[in-house]
C-alpha positions as CSV (number, residue, x, y, z in Angstrom):
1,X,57.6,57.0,37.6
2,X,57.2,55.8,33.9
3,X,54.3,55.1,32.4
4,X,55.1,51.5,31.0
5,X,56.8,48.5,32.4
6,X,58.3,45.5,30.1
7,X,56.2,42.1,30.7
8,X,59.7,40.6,31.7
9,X,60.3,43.3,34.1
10,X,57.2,42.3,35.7
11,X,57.6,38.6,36.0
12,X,60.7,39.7,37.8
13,X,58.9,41.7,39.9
14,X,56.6,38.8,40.3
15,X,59.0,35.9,41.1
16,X,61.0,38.7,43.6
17,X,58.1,38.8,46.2
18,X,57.3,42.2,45.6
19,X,54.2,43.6,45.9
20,X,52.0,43.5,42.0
21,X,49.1,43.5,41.5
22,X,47.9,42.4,37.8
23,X,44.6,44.1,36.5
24,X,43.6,43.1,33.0
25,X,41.3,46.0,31.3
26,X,40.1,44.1,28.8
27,X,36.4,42.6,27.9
28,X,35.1,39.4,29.4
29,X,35.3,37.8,25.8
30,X,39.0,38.3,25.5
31,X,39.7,37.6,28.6
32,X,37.9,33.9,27.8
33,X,40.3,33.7,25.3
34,X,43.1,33.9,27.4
35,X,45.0,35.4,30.8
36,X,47.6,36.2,33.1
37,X,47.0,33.6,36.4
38,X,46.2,36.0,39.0
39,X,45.2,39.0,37.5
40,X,42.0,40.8,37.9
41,X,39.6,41.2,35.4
42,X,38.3,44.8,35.8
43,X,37.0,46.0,32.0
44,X,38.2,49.5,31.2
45,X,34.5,50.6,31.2
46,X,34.4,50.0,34.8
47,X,37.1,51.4,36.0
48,X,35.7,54.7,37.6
49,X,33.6,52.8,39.3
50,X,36.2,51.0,41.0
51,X,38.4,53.9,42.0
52,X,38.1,53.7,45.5
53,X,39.1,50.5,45.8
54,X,42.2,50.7,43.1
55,X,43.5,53.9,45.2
56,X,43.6,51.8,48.4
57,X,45.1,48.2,46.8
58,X,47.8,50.9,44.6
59,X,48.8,51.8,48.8
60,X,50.0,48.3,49.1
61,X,51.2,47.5,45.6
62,X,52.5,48.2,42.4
63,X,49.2,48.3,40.0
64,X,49.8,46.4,36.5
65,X,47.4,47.6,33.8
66,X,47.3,45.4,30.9
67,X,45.4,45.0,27.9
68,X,45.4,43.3,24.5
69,X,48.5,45.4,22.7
70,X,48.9,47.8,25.6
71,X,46.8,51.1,24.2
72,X,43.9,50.7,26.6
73,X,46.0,50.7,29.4
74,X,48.0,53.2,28.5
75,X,44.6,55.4,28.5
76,X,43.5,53.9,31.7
77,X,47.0,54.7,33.6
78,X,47.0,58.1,32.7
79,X,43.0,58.3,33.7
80,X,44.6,56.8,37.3
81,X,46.8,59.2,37.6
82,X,44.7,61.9,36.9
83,X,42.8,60.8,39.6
84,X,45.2,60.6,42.1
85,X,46.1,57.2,42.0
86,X,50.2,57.2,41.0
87,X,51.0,54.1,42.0
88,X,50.2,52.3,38.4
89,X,51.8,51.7,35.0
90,X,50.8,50.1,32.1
91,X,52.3,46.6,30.8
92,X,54.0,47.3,27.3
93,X,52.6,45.0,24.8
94,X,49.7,44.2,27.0
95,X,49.0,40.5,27.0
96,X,50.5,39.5,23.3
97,X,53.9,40.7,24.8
98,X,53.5,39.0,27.8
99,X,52.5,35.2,25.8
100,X,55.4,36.6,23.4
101,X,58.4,37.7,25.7
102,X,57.4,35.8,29.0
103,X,54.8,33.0,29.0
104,X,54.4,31.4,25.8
105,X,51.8,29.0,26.9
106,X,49.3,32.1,26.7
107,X,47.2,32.1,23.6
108,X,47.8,35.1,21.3
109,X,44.9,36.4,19.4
């Protein structure tokens, strides 16, 4: 499985049905600025603490890690993975290619 997934990839994904789950790794301050209806705020700083949980939602769905240009979730995908948990990429871009490729109504900073 790659490690990254185009944003419009994912809207496909999205509008299909299938099973995504959207997890946005970046601070509470950016993520006031803007983000993705229906992800999950879970700051890369807490990630580890939230492995458990992650392993057993990737079981059921494809995990979306996204951040502001897509270099944190990059770093967080391949921590997953090292821990087990396969079942993840990271969103290309991160949230400025999603507002510039897919939703434009999603503030860029």
């Amino acid at each position: 499985m790659n490690f990254e997934i185009h944003p419009a990839e994912v809207k496909k994904m999205i509008e299909r049905g299938e099973a995504v789950k959207l997890i946005d790794v970046r601070e509470v301050a950016e993520h006031q600025i803007c983000n993705i209806e229906g992800a999950e705020l879970i700051p890369m700083g807490t990630i580890p603490e939230q492995v458990s949980r992650l392993e057993e939602e990737a079981d059921n769905a494809l995990l979306v890690i996204f951040c502001h240009h897509g270099a944190r979730s990059m770093n967080v995908v391949s921590w997953l993975r090292g821990n087990g948990i396969e079942n993840c990429v990271s969103m290309a871009g991160g949230i400025d290619g999603w507002s510039a490729l897919v939703d434009p109504s999603v503030p860029r900073y």
